[in-house]
C-alpha positions, -999 to +999 in steps of 0.1 A: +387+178+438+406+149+445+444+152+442+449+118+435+423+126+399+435+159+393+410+179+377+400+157+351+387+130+374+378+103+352+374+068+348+401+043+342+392+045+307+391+083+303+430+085+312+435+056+286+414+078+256+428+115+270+467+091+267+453+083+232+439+119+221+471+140+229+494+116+217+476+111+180+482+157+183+515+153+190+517+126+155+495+147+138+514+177+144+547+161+134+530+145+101+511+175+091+533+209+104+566+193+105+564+170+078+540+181+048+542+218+060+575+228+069+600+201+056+585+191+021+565+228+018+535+203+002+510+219+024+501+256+029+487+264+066+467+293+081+493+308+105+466+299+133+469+263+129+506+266+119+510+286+154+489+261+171+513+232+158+544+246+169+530+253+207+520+222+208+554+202+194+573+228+218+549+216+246+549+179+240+584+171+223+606+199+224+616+201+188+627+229+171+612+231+135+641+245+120+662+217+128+636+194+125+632+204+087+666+208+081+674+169+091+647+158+073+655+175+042+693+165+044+677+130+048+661+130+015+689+149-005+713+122+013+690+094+013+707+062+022+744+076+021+766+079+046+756+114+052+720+101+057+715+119+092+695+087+099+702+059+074+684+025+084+705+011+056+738+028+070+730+027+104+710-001+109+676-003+118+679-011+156+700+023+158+676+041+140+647+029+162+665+026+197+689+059+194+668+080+171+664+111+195+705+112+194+711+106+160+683+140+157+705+158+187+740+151+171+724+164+136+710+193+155+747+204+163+757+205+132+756+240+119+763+231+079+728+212+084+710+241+099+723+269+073+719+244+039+685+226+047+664+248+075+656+279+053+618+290+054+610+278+088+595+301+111+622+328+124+601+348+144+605+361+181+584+334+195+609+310+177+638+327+185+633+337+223+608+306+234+607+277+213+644+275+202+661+288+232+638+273+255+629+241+242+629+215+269+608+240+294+576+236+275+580+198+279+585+209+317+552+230+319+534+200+299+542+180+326+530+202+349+498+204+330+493+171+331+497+167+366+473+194+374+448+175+350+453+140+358+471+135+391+499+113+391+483+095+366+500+128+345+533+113+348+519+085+326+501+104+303+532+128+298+560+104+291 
């Protein structure tokens, strides 16, 4: 093995489709657990793939599906108010695009949120003792991951 490939070693191509593959997870996981599944309840889910869902959003994004849900639900019962969480019309679209990850942190915060909208997410002790209160250290192990995979073509592949 070569440490500049990692153990993937593969051609210039490979890093682009393996780039392409886990990213269109990570959307599918946010579009099918977070969205349909968890926020709207419009899709039932065996509790493997549900399970396999939240690993993988704790590993590649570090959200928390209770809060998550909960900001997307106020969203909808809010929708294009001033207590839209995240309100293109309100806030404007170039917030909304640029500072969207700190519009979801200050939301996160906001305990009224959590208690009104996050009911029925997963509350179990993976939830509570990994993915909640350890949140950014599976985006640190992905990393890792991918370094170990790919060489220091990882840190592409990872951010």
């Amino acid at each position: 093995m070569n440490w500049l490939n990692g153990l993937m070693d593969l051609p210039w191509w490979g890093y682009i489709v393996a780039a392409l593959i886990l990213t269109h997870i990570t959307i599918a996981s946010v579009t099918i657990f977070l969205h349909r599944h968890q926020a709207h309840r419009a899709l039932d889910l065996h509790p493997i793939a549900s399970h396999f869902f939240r690993f993988w959003l704790w590993l590649t994004t570090g959200m928390v599906t209770k809060q998550w849900a909960a900001i997307h639900r106020k969203h909808h019962a809010r929708c294009e108010t001033l207590e839209d969480p995240h309100s293109p019309q309100v806030l404007g679209i170039k917030k909304v695009l640029w500072e969207g990850a700190e519009l979801y942190r200050a939301a996160c915060k906001d305990q009224f949120i959590m208690d009104k909208f996050g009911h029925g997410t997963p509350d179990d002790w993976l939830e509570r003792n990994v993915y909640s209160r350890h949140n950014a250290k599976g985006i640190v192990l992905m990393l890792i991951i991918d370094l170990i995979l790919f060489g220091p073509l990882g840190l592409t592949i990872w951010a």
